[in-house]
C-alpha positions as CSV (number, residue, x, y, z in Angstrom):
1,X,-13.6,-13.9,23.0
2,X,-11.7,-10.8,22.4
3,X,-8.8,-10.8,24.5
4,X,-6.4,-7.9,25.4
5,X,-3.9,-8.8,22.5
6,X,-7.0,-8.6,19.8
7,X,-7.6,-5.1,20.9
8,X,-3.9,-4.2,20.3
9,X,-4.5,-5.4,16.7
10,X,-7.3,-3.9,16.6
11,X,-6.0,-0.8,18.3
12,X,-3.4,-0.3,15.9
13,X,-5.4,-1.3,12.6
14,X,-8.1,1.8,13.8
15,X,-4.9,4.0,13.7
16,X,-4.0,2.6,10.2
17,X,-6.7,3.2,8.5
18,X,-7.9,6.9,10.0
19,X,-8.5,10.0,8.3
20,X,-6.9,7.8,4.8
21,X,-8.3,8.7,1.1
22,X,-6.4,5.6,0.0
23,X,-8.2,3.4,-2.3
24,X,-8.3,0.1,-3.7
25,X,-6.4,-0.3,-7.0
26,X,-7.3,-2.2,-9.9
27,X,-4.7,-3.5,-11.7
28,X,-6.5,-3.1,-15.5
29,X,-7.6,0.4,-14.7
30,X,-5.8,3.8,-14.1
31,X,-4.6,4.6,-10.8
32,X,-7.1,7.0,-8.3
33,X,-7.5,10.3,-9.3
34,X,-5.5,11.6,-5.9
35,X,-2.7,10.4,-7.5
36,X,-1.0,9.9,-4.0
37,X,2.3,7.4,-5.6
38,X,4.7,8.0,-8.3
39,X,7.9,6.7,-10.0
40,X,11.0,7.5,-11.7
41,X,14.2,6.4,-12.5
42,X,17.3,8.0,-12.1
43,X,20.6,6.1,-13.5
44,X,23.8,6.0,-11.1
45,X,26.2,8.5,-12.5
46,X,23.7,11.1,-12.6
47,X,22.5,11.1,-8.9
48,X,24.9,13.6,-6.7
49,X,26.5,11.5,-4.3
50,X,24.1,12.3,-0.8
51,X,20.7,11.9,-2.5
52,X,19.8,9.2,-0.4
53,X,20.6,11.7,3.0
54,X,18.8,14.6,0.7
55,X,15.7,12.1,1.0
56,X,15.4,11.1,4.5
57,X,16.0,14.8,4.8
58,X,12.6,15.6,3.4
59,X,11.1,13.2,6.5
60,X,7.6,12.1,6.8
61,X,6.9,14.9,4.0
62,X,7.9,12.7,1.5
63,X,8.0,8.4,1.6
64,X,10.1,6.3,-0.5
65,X,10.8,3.4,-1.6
66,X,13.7,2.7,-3.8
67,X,15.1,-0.2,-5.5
68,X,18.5,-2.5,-5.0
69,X,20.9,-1.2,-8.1
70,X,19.8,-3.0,-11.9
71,X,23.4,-3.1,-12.5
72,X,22.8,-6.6,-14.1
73,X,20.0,-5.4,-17.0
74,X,20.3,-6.2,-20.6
75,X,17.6,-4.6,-23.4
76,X,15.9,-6.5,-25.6
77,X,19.1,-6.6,-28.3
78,X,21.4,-8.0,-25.4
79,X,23.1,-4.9,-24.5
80,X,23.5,-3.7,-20.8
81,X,21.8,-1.0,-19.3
82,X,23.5,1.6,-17.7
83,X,23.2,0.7,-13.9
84,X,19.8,2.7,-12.3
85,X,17.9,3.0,-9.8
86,X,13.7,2.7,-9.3
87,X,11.9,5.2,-6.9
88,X,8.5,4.9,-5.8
89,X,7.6,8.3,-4.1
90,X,4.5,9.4,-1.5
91,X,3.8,12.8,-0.7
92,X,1.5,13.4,2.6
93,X,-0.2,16.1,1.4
94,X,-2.3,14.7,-1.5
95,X,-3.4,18.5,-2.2
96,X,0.1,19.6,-3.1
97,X,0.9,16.9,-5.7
98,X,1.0,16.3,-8.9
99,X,3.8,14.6,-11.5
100,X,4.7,18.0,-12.0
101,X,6.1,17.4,-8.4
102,X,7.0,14.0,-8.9
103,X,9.5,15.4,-11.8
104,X,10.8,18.2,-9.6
105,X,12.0,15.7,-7.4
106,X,15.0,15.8,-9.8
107,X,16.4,19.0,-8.5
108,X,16.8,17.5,-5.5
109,X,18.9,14.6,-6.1
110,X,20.2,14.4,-9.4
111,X,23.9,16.3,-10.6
112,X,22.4,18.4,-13.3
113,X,19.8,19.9,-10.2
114,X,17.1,19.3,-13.0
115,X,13.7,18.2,-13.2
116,X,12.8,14.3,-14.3
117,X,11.2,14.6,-18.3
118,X,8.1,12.6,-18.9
119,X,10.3,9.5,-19.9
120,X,11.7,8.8,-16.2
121,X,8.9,9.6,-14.0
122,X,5.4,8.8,-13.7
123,X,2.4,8.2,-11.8
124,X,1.9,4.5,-10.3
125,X,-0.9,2.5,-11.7
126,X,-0.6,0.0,-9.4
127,X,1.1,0.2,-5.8
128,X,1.9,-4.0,-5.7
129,X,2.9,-3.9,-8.9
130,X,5.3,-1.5,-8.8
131,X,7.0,-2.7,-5.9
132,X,7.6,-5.9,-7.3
133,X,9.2,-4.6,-10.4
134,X,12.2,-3.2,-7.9
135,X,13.3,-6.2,-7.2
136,X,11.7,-7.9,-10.9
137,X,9.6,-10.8,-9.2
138,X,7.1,-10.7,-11.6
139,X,9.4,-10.6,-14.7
140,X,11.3,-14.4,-14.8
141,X,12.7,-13.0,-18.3
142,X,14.8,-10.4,-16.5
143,X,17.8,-10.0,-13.4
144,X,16.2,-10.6,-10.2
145,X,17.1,-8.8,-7.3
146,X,17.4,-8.8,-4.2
147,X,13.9,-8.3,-2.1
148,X,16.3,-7.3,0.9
149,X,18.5,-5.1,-0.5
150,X,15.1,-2.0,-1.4
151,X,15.4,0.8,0.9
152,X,12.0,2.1,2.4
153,X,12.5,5.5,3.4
154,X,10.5,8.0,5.5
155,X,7.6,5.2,7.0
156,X,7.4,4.3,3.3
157,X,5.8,0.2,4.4
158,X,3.7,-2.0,1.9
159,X,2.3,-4.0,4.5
160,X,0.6,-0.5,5.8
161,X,-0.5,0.6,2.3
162,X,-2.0,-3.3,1.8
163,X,-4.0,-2.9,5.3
164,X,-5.5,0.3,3.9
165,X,-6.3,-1.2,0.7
166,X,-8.3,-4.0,2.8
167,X,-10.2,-2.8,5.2
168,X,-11.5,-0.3,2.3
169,X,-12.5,-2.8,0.4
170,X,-14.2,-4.3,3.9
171,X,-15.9,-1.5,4.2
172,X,-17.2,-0.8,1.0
173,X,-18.6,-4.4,0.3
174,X,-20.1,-4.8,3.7
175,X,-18.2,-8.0,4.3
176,X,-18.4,-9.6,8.3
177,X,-16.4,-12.8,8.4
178,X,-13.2,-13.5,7.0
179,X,-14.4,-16.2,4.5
180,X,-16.5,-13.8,2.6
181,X,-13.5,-11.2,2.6
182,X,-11.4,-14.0,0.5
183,X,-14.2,-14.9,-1.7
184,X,-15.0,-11.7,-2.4
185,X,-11.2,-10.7,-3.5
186,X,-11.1,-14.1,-5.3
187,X,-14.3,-13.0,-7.2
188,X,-13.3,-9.4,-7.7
189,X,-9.6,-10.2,-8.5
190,X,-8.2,-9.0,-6.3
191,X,-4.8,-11.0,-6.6
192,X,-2.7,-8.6,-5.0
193,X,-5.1,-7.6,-2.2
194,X,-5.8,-11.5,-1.4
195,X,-1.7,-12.0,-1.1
196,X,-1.1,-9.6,2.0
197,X,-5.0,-11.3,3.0
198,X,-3.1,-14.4,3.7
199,X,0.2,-13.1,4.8
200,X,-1.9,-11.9,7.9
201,X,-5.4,-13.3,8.4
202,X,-5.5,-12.7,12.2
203,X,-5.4,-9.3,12.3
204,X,-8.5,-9.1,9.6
205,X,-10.8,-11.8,11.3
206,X,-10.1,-9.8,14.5
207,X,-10.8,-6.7,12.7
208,X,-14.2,-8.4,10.8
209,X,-15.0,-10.0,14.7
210,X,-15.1,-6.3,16.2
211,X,-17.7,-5.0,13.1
212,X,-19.7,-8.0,14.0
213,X,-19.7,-7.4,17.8
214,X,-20.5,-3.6,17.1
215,X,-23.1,-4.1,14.6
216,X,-24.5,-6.5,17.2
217,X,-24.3,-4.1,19.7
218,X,-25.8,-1.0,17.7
219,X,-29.1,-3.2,17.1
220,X,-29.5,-3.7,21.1
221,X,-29.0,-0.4,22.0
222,X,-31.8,1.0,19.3
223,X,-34.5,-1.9,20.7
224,X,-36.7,-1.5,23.4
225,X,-35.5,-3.3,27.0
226,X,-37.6,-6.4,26.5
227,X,-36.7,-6.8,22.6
228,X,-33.2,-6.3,23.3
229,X,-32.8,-8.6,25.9
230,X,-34.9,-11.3,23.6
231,X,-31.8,-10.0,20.7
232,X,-29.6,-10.4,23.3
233,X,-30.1,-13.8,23.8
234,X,-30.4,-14.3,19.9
235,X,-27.1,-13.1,19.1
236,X,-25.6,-14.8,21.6
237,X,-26.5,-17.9,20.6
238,X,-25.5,-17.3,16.7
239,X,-21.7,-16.1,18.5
């Protein structure tokens, strides 16, 4: 039974996923063409000291999300790193961006008021990925930090960007019940995909219970009275 609660979540995962060109990413292959995420990194003494405000300045324009300080690194001979910061930057008009952009961000918040070269910024291959690597929870050999300490700026939210992801790949694969969503990421490895899967599997088997109840109802409406009440019956009984 849908109850009121289950059409708030399924209210609000409608909302989500409107009017989005966000697609799934593969972690072996290069990221969508749209190009919608970047990154760069920006080392401590060379950020003017309001970049954070001249950020949440730029509002909904332009989402962020932006790593605790690696003041801890070493390289790979044992010296320390200079301390630095990692960005991951959105823009909301996919039209208007390009790493061309993505460097230009420089102006904005570093000292020199130049543009990032092609050694600090870039585009992001993989959205999961990347926001691991602020904190370094995928890379045991290096400092971790603090998962608590990244700042998400301008309605910059994994957990939104992960819904997206999966009710795409709902969509695209046909998929009605919520065992065949985790086989199918299992088969398709979707290891990233399948992690927020199980952070929240109410709100997707409510999700995958609407398609079924509106695919149901779709094929009543198209039958004639007598077949659909005889349909009626029938998917009742497979409920």
């Amino acid at each position: 039974m849908i109850t009121t609660k289950n059409i708030t979540l399924i209210t609000q995962l409608s909302k989500i996923t409107m009017d989005t060109k966000y697609k799934t990413i593969e972690q072996d292959q290069q990221y969508d063409i749209t190009k919608e995420y970047y990154q760069f990194v920006a080392d401590v003494d060379d950020l003017c000291g309001d970049w954070i405000e001249r950020l949440k300045k730029k509002g909904k324009e332009l989402c962020c999300a932006i790593s605790p300080c690696h003041d801890h690194d070493i390289d790979k001979n044992g010296n320390k790193i200079r301390p630095h910061f990692h960005f991951i930057v959105g823009y909301i008009k996919p039209k208007n961006q390009n790493l061309e952009w993505a460097k230009g961000l420089g102006k904005l918040i570093l000292k020199s008021q130049s543009p990032f070269d092609e050694n600090h910024a870039d585009y992001v291959r993989n959205i999961y990925c990347m926001y691991r690597y602020l904190t370094h929870s995928d890379t045991p050999y290096k400092v971790r930090y603090n998962a608590d300490d990244v700042i998400c700026l301008n309605c910059f939210n994994i957990q939104t960007i992960a819904v997206k992801d999966i009710v795409n790949f709902i969509n695209s694969n046909n998929i009605l019940d919520y065992q065949q969503l985790v086989d199918q990421l299992i088969s398709n490895d979707k290891r990233d995909l399948l992690e927020y899967t199980y952070k929240n599997p109410k709100l997707y088997e409510t999700y995958l219970q609407a398609k079924r109840q509106k695919l149901i109802d779709s094929r009543i409406t198209n039958s004639t009275p007598q077949k659909a009440e005889t349909k009626r019956f029938k998917f009742w009984f497979l409920k």
